[in-house]
C-alpha distance (Angstrom), angle and dihedral (degrees) to the residues before:
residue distance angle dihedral
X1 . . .
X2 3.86 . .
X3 3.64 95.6 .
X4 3.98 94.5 45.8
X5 4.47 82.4 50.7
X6 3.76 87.0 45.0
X7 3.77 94.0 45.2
X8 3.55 106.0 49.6
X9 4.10 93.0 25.5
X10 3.76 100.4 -119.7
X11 3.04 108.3 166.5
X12 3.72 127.4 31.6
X13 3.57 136.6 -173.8
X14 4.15 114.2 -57.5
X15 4.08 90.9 11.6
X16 3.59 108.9 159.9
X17 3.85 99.5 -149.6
X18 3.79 126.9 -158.4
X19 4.09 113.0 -163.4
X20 3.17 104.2 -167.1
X21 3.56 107.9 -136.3
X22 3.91 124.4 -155.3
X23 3.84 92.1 171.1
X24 3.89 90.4 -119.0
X25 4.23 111.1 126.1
X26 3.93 86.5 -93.6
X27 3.60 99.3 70.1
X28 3.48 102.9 27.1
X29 3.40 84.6 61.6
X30 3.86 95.9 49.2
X31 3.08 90.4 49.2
X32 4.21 96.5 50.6
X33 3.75 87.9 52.2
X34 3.58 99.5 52.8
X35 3.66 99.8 50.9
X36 3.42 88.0 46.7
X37 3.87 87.2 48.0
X38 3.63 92.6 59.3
X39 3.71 91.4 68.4
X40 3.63 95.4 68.4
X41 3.99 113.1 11.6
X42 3.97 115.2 112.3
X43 3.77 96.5 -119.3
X44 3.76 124.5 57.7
X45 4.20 113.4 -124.4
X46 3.78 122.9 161.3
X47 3.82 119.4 -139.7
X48 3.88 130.2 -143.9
X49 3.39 122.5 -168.7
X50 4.00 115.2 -137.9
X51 3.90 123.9 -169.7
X52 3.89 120.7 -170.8
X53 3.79 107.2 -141.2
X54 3.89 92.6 -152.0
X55 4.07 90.1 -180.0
X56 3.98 100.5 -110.2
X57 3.38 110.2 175.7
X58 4.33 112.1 -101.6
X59 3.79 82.9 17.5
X60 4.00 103.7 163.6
X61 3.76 98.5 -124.7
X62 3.97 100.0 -179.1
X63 4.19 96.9 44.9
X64 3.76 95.3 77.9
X65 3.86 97.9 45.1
X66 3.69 95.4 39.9
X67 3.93 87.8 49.9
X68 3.85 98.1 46.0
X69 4.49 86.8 39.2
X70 4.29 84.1 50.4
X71 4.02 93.4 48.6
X72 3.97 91.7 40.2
X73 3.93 89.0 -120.8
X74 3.80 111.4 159.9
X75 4.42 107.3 -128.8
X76 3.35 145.7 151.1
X77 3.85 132.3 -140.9
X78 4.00 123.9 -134.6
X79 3.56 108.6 -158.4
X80 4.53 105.2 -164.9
X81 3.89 127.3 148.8
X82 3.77 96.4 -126.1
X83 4.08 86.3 141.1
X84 3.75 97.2 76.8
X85 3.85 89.7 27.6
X86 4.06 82.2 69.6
X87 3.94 91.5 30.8
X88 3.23 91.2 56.8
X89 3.84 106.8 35.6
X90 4.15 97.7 37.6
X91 3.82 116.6 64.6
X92 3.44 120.7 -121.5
X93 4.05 112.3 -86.1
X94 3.62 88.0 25.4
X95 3.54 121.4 116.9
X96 3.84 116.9 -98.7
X97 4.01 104.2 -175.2
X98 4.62 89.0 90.2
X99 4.25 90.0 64.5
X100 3.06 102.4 32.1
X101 3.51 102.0 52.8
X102 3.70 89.0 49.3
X103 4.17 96.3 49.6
X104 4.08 85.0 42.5
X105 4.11 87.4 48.0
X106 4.05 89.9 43.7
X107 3.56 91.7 59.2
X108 4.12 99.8 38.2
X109 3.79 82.6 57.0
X110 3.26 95.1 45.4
X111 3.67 100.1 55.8
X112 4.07 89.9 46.8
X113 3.48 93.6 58.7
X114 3.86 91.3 43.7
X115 3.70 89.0 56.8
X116 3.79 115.6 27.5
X117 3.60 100.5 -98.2
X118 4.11 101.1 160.4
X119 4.08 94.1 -174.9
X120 4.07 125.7 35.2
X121 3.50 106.2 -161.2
X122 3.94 123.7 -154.3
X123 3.56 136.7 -159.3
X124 3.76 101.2 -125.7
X125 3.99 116.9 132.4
X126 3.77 129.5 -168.7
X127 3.79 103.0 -84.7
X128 4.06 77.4 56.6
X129 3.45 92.9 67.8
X130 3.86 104.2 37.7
X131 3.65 88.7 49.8
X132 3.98 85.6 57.7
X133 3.87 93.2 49.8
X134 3.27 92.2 56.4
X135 4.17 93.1 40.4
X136 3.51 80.5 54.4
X137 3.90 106.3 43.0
X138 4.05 84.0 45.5
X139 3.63 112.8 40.2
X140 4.46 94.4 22.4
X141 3.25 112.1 40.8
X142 4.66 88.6 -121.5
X143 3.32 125.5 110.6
X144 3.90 86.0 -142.9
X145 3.93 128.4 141.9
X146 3.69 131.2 -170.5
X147 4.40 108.1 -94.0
X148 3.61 122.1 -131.9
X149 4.15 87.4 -126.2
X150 3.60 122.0 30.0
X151 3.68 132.1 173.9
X152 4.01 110.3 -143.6
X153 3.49 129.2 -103.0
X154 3.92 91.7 -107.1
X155 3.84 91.7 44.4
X156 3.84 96.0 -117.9
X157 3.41 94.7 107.4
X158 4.04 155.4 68.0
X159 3.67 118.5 -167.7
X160 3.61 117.7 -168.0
X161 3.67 124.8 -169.6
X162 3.74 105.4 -161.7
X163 3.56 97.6 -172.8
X164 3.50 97.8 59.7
X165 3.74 97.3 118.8
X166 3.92 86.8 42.5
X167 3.87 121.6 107.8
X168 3.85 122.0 -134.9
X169 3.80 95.1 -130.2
X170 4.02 88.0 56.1
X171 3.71 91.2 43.2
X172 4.11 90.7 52.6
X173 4.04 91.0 40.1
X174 4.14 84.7 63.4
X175 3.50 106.8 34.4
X176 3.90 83.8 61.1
X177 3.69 90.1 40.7
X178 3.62 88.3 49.9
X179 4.08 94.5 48.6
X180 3.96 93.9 -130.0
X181 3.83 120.3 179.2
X182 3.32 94.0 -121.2
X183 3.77 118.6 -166.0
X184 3.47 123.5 -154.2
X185 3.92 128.2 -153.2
X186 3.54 119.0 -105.7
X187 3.84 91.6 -169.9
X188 3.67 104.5 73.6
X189 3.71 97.1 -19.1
X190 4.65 77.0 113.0
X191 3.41 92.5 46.0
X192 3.97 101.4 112.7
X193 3.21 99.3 151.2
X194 4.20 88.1 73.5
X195 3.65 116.0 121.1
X196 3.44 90.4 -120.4
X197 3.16 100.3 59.6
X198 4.08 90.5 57.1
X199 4.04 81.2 56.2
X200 3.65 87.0 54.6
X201 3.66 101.3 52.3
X202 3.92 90.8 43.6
X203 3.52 89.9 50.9
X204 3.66 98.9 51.0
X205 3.82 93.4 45.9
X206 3.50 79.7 61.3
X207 3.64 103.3 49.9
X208 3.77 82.8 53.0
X209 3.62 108.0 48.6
X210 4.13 94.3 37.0
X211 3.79 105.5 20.3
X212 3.66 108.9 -159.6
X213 3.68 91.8 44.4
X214 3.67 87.2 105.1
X215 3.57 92.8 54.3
X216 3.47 95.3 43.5
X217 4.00 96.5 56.6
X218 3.83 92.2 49.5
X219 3.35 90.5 53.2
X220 3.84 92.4 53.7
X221 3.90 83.5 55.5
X222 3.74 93.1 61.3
X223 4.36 93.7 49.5
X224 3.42 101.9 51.1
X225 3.76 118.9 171.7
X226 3.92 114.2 -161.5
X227 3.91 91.4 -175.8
X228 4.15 89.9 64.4
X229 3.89 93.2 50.7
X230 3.34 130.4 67.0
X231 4.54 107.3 -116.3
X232 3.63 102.1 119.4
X233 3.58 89.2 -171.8
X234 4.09 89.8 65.5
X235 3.82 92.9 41.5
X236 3.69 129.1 29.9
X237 3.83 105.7 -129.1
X238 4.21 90.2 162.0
X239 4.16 87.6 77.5
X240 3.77 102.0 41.7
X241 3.97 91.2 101.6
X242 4.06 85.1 54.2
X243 3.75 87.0 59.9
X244 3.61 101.4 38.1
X245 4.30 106.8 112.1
X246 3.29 123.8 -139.5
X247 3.71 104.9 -97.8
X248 3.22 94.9 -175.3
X249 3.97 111.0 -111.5
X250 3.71 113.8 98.1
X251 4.30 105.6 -114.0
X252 3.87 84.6 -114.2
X253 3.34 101.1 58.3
X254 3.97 106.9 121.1
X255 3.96 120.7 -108.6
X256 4.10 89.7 -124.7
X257 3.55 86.2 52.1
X258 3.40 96.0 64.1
X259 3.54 98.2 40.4
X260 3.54 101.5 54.2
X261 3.60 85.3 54.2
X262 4.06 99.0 -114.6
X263 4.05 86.9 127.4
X264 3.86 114.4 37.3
X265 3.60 114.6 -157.8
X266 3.96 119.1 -121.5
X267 3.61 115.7 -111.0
């Protein structure tokens, strides 16, 4: 997690940084590392811990206070009704994870900008953001991922995802290490039928049969080449024949010609 901070700069010195905490293993675990983190990194950032109390039905309301109150972890509690919003808007069967991701995200931001928070912090790791490269390259047409920093759509905002460089097995090894009281979603937590959750499985039949797969493909995320694709809006194919140079051999010049060595071509 250090290196992923260090290599994108996420946090700089006086950062006030909210991690977003949904009391799955992700965050809890974001949020372990960073307070931990402020022990020993070079700059000096405080963290607040912020839970969206979205109303889900047998939703433990005390665990998340009584946790952060116990570990003397400074948070704040947003209490909004985006369960029925999404009950009530998305049919039944359908898949729930588009609005309410952006009601939870409208309120996170809100908060932050309410009270000075200059980096949101989520819990997204690295299998997080190959699975959405390939949601994307399968089901939208983009070979898009999900970046470790991010500045929002309506500028106010950097998001930082910490545990970008982080893999899920690792992440699920210490959260039960670490004994968190992990809470899972009951709104589309059953919901196996989401795309992602295809992505998932194909993924991890990878990781098993090739291990280093994984590893591989993120790397090919970080050493992209625009000029081997095929987006002429990220690299400008129309001029290439303006910056061709002369190498010498006319384009007409047969193949067997050069070959047999009756045209030599210029060094």
């Amino acid at each position: 997690m250090g290196k992923a901070i260090a290599d994108f700069n996420m946090i700089e010195e006086g950062d006030r940084v909210m991690v977003c905490l949904s009391g799955g293993k992700d965050s809890f675990t974001l949020l372990d590392l960073l307070i931990n983190l402020q022990q020993t990194a070079p700059v000096e950032f405080s963290v607040t811990a912020v839970n969206l109390d979205q109303k889900q039905p047998g939703f433990p309301e005390t665990l998340l206070p009584e946790y952060l109150s116990s570990r003397k972890i400074p948070f704040a509690v947003i209490e909004q009704d985006t369960f029925s919003v999404v009950k009530r808007v998305i049919p039944e069967g359908k898949t729930t994870c588009s609005l309410c991701s952006r009601l939870r995200r409208g309120a996170l931001y809100n908060y932050a900008e309410k009270n000075g928070m200059t980096k949101v912090a989520l819990g997204h790791h690295r299998d997080d953001i190959i699975e959405t490269f390939f949601l994307n390259l399968f089901y939208g047409g983009k070979m898009k991922a999900m970046p470790p920093k991010l500045l929002s759509d309506d500028k106010k905002h950097i998001l930082i995802r910490p545990l970008s460089y982080c893999r899920e097995k690792d992440i699920s090894h210490f959260a039960r290490h670490k004994a968190f009281p992990v809470i899972p979603c009951n709104l589309c937590g059953s919901q196996d039928n989401l795309q992602r959750v295809a992505i998932k499985n194909l993924l991890a039949g990878w990781d098993k049969q090739y291990p280093g797969r994984l590893e591989t493909i993120f790397t090919g995320l970080q050493n992209i080449v625009p000029s081997q694709l095929c987006d002429t809006q990220e690299f400008d194919f129309l001029s290439l024949d303006g910056l061709r140079e002369n190498a010498g051999v006319p384009m007409e010049v047969p193949m067997d010609k050069l070959l047999s060595g009756e045209v030599r071509v210029n060094e």
